[in-house]
N, CA, C and O atoms as a CHARMM CRD file, in Angstrom:
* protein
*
  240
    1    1 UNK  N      2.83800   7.77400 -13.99900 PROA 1      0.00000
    2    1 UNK  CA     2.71100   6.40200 -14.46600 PROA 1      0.00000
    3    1 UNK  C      4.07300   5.71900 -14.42500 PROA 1      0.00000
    4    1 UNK  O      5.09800   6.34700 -14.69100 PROA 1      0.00000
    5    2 UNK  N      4.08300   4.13700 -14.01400 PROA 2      0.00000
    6    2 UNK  CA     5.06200   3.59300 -13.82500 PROA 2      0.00000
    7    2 UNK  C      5.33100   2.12100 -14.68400 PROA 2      0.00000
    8    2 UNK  O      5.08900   1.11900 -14.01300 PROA 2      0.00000
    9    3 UNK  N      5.84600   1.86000 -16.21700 PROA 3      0.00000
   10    3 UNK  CA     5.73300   0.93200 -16.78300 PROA 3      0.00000
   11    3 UNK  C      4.41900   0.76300 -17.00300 PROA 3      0.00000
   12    3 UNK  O      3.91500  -0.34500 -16.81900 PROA 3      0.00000
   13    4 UNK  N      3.52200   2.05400 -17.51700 PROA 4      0.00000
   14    4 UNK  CA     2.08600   2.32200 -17.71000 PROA 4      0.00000
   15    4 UNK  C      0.83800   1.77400 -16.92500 PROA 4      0.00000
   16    4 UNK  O     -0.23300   1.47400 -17.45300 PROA 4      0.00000
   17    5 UNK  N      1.15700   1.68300 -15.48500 PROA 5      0.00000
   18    5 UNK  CA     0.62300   1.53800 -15.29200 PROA 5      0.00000
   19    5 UNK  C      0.20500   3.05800 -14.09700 PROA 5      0.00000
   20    5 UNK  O      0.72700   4.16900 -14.19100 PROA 5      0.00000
   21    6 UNK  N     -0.82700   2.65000 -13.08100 PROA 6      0.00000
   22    6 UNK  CA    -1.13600   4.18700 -12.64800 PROA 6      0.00000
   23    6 UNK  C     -0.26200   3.63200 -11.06900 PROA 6      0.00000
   24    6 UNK  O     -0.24900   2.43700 -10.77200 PROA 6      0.00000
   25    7 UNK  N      0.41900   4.70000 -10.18300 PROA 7      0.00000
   26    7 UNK  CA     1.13700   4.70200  -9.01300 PROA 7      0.00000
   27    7 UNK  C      0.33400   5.03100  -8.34100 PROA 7      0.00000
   28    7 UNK  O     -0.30500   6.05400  -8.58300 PROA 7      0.00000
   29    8 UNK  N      0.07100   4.16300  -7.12800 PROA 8      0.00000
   30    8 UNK  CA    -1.51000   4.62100  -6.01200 PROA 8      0.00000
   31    8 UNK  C     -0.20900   4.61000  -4.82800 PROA 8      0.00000
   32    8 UNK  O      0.88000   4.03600  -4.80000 PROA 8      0.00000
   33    9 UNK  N     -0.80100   5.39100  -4.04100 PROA 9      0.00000
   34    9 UNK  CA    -0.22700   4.88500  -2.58000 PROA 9      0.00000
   35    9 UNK  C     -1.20900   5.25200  -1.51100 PROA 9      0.00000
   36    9 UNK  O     -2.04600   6.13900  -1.34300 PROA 9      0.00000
   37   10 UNK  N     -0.79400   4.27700  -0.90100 PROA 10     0.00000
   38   10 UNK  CA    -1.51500   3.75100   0.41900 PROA 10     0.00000
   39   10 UNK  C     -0.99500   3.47300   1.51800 PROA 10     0.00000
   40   10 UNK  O     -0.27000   2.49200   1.68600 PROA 10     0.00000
   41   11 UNK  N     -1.43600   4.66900   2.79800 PROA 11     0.00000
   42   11 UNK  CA    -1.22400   5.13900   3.64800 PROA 11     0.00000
   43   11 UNK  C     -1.23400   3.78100   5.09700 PROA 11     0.00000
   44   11 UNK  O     -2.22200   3.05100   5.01100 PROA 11     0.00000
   45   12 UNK  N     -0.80200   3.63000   5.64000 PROA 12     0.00000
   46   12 UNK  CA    -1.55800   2.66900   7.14000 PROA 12     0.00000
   47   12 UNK  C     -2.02600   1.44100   6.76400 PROA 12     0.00000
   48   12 UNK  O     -3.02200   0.92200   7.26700 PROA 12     0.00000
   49   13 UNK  N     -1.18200   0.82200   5.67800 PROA 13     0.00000
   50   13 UNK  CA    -1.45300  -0.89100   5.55100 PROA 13     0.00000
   51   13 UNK  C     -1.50700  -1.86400   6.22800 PROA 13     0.00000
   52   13 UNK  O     -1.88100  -2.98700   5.88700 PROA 13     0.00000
   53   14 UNK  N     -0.90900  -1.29600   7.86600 PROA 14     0.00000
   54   14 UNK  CA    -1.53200  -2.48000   8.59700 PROA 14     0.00000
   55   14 UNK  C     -2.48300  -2.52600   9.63600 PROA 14     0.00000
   56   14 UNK  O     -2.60800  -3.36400  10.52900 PROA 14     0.00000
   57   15 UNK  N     -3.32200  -1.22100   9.32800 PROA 15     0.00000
   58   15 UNK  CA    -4.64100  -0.93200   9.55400 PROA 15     0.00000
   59   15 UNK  C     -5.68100  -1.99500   8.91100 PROA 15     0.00000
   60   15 UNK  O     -5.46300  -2.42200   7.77800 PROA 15     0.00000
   61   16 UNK  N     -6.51300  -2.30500   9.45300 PROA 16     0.00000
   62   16 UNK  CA    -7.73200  -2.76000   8.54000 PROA 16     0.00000
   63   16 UNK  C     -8.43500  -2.07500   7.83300 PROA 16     0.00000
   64   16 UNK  O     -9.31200  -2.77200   7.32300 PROA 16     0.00000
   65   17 UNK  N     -8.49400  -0.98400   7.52600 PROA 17     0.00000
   66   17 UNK  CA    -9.06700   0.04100   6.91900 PROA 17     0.00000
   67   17 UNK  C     -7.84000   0.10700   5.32300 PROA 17     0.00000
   68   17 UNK  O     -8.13800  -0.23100   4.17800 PROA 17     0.00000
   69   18 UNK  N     -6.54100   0.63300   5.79700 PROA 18     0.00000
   70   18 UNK  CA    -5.71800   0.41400   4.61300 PROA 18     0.00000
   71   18 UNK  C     -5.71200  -0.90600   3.86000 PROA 18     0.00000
   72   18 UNK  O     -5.77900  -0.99800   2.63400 PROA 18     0.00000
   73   19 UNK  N     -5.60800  -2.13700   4.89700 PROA 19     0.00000
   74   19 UNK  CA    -5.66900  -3.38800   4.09600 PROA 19     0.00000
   75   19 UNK  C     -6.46300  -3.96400   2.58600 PROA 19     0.00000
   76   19 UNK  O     -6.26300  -4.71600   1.63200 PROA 19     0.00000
   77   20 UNK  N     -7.96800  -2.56600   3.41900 PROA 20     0.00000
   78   20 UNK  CA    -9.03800  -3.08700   2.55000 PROA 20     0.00000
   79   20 UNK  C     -8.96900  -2.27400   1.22800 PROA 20     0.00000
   80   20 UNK  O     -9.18400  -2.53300   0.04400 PROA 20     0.00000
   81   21 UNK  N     -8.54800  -1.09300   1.98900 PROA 21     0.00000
   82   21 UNK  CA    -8.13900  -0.46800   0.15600 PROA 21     0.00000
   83   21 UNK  C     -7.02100  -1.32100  -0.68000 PROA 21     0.00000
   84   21 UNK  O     -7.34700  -1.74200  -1.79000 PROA 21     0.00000
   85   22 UNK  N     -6.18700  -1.49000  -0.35700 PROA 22     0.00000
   86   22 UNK  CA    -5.12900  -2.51900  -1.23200 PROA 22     0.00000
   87   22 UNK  C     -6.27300  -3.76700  -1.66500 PROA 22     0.00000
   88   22 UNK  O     -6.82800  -3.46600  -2.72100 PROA 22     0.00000
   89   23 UNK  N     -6.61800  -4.72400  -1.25300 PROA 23     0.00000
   90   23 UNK  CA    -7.23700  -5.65000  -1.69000 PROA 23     0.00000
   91   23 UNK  C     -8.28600  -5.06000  -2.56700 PROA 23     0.00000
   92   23 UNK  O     -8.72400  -5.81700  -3.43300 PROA 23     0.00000
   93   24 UNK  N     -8.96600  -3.37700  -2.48800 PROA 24     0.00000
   94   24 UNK  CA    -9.74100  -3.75000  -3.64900 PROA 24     0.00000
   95   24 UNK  C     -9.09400  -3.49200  -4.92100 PROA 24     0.00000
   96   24 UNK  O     -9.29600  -4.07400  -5.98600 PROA 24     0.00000
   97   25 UNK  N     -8.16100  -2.39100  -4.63000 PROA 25     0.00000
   98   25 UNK  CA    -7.15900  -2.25900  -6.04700 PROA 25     0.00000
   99   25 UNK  C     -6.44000  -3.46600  -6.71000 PROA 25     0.00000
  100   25 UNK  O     -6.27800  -3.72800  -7.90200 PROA 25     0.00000
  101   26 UNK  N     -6.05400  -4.12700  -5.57800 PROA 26     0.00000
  102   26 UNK  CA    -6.05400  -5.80500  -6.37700 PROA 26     0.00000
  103   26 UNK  C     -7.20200  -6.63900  -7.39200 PROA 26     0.00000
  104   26 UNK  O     -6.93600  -7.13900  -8.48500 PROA 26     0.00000
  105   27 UNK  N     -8.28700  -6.63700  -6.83700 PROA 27     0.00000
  106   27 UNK  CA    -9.62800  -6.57200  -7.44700 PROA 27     0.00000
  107   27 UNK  C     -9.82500  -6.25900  -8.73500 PROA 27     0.00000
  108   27 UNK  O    -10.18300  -6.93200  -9.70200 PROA 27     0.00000
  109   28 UNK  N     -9.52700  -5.09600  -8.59400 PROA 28     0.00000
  110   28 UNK  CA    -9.83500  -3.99200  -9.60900 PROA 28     0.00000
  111   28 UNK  C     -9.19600  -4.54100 -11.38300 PROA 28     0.00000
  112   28 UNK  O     -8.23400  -5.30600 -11.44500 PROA 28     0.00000
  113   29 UNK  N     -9.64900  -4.20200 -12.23200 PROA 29     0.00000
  114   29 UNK  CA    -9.22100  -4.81400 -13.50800 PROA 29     0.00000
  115   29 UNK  C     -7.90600  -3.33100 -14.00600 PROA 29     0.00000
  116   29 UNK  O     -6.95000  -3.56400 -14.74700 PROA 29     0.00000
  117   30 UNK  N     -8.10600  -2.31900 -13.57200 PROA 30     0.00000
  118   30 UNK  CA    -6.82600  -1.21900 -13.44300 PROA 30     0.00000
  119   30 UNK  C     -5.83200  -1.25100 -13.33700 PROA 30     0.00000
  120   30 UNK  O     -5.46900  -1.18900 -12.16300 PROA 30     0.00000
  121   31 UNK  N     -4.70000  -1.36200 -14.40200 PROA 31     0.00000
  122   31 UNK  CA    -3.42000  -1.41200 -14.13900 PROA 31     0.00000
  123   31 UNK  C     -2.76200  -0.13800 -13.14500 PROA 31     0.00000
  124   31 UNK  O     -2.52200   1.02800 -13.45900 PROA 31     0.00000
  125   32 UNK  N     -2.55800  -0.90900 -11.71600 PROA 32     0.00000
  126   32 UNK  CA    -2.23100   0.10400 -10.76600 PROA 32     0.00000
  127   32 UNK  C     -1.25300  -0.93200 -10.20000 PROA 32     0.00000
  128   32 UNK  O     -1.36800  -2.14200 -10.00500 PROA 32     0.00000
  129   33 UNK  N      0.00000   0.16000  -9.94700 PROA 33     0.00000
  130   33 UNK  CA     0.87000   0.01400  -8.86000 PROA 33     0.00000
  131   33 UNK  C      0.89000   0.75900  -7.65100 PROA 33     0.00000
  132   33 UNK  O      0.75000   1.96000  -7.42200 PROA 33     0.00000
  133   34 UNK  N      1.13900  -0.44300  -6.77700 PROA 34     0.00000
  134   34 UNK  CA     0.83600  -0.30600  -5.68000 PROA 34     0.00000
  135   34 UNK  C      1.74000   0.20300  -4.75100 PROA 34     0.00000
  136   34 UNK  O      2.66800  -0.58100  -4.55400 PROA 34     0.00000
  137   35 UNK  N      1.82400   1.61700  -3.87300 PROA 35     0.00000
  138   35 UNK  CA     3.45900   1.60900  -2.95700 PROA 35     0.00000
  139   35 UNK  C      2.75700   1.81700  -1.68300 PROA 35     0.00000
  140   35 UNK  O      1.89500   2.68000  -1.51700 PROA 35     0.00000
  141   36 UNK  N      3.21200   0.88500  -0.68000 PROA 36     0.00000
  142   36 UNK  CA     2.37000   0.54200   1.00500 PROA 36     0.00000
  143   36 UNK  C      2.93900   1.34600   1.73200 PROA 36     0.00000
  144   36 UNK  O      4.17000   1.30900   1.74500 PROA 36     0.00000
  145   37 UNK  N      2.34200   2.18100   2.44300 PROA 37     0.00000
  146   37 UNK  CA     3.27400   3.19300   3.39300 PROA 37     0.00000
  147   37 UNK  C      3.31600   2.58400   4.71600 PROA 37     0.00000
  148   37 UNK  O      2.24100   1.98900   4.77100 PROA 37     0.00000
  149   38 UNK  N      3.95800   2.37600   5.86700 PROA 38     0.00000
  150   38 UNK  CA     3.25200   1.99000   7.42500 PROA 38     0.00000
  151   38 UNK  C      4.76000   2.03500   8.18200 PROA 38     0.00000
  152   38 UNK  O      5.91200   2.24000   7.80100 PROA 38     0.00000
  153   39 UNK  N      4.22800   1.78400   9.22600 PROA 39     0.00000
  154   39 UNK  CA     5.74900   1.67900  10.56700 PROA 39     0.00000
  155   39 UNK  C      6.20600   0.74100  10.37900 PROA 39     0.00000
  156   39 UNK  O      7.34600   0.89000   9.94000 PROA 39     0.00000
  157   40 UNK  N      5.87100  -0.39700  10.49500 PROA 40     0.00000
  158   40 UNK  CA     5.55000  -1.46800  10.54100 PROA 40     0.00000
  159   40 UNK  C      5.72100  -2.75600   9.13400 PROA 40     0.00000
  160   40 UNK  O      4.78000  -3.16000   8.45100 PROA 40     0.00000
  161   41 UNK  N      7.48800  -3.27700   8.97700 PROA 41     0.00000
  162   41 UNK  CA     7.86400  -3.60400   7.74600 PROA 41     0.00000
  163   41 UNK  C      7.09400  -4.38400   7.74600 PROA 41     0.00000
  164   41 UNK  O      6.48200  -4.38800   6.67800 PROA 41     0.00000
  165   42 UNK  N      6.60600  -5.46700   8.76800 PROA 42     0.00000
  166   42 UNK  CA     5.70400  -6.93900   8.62500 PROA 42     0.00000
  167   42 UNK  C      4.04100  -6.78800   8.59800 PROA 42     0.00000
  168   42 UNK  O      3.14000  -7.49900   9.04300 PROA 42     0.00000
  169   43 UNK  N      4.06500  -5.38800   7.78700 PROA 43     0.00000
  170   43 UNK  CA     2.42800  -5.55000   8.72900 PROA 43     0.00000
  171   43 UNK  C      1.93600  -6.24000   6.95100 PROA 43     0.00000
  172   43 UNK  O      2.52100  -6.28400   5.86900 PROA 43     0.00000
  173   44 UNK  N      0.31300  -6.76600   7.54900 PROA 44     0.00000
  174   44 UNK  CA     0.08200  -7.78100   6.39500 PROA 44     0.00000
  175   44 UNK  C     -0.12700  -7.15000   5.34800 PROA 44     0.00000
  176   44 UNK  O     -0.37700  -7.90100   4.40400 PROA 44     0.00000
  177   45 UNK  N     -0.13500  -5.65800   5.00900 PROA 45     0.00000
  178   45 UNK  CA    -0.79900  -4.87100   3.67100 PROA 45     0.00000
  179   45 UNK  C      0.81600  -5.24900   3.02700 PROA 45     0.00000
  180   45 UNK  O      1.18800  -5.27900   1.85400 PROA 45     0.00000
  181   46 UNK  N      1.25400  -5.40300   3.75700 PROA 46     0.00000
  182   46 UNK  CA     3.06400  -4.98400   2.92000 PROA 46     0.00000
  183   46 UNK  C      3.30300  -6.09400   1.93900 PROA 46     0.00000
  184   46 UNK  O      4.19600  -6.03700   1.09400 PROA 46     0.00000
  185   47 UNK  N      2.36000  -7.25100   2.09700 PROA 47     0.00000
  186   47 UNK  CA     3.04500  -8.27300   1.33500 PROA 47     0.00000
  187   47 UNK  C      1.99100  -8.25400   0.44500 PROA 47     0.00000
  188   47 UNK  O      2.09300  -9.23200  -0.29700 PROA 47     0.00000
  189   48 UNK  N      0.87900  -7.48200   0.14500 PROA 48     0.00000
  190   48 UNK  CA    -0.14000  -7.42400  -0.88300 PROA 48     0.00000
  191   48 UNK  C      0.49400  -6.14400  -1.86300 PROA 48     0.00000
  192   48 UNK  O      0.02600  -5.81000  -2.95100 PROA 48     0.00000
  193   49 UNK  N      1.40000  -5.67300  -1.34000 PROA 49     0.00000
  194   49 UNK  CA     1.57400  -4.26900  -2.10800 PROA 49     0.00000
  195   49 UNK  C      2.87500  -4.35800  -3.47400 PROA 49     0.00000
  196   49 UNK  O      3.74500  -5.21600  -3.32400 PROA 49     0.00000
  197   50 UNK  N      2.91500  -3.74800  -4.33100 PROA 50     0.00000
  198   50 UNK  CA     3.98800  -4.27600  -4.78100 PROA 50     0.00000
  199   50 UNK  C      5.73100  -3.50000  -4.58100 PROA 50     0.00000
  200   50 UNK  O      6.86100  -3.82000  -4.95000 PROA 50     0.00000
  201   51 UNK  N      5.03000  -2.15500  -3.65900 PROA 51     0.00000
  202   51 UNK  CA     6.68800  -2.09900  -3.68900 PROA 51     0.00000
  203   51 UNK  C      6.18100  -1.32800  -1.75300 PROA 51     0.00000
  204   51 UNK  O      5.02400  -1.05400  -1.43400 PROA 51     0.00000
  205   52 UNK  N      7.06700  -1.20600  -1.08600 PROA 52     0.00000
  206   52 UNK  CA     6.51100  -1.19500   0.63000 PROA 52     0.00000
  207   52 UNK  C      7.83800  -0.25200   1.16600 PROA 52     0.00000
  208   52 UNK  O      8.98900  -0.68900   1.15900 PROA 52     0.00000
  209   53 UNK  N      7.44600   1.19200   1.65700 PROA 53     0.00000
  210   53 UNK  CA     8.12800   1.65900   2.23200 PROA 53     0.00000
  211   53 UNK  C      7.84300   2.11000   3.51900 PROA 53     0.00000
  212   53 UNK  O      6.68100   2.44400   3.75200 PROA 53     0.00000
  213   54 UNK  N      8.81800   2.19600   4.54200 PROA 54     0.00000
  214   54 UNK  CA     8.95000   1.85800   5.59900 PROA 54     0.00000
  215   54 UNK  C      9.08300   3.85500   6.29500 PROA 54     0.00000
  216   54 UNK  O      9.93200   4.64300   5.87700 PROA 54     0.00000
  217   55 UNK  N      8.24700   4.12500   7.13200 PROA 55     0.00000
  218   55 UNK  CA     8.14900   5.54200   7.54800 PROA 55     0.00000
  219   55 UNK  C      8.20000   5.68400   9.27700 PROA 55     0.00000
  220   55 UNK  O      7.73000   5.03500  10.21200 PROA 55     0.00000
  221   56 UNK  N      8.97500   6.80600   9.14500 PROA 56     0.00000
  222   56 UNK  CA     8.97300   6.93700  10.94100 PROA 56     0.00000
  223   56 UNK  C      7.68000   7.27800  11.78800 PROA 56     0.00000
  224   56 UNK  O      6.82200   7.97100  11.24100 PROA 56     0.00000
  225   57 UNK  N      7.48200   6.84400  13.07300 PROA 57     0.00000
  226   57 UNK  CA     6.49300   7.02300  13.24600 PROA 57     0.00000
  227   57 UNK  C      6.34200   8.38500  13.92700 PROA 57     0.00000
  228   57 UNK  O      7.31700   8.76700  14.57400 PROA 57     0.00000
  229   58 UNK  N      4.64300   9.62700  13.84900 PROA 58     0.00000
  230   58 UNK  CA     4.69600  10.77100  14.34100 PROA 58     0.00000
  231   58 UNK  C      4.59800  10.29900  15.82900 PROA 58     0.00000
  232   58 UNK  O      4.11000   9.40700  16.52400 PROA 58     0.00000
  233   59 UNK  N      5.57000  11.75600  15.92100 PROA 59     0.00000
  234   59 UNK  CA     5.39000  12.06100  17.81200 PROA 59     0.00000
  235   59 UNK  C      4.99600  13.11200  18.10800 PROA 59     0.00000
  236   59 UNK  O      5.88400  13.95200  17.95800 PROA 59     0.00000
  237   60 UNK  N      3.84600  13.62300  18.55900 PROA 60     0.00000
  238   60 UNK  CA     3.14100  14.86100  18.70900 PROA 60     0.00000
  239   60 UNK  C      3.58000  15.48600  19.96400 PROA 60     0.00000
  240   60 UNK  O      3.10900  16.56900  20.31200 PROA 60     0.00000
């Protein structure tokens, strides 16, 4: 817990699939903080999230 509230994180925010999980935790009446994971500093989940870190991308 972070300033009591609960720490979620969320994987691929500028997926449409991640997007939609952030928007429902926004929704949600749950005090949750939010941390956006993705490649991608501009992608649109990043500016719904409240704190956005920035990850290298895999190379298989």
């Amino acid at each position: 817990m972070k300033n009591g509230k609960y720490c979620i994180a969320v994987m691929s925010i500028g997926s449409g699939i991640g997007q939609s999980v952030i928007h429902s935790c926004n929704l949600s009446t749950l005090p949750l903080y939010i941390i956006g994971f993705d490649i991608n500093p501009f992608a649109f989940g990043a500016y719904e999230c409240d704190d956005f870190v920035k990850i290298p991308p895999i190379n298989l």
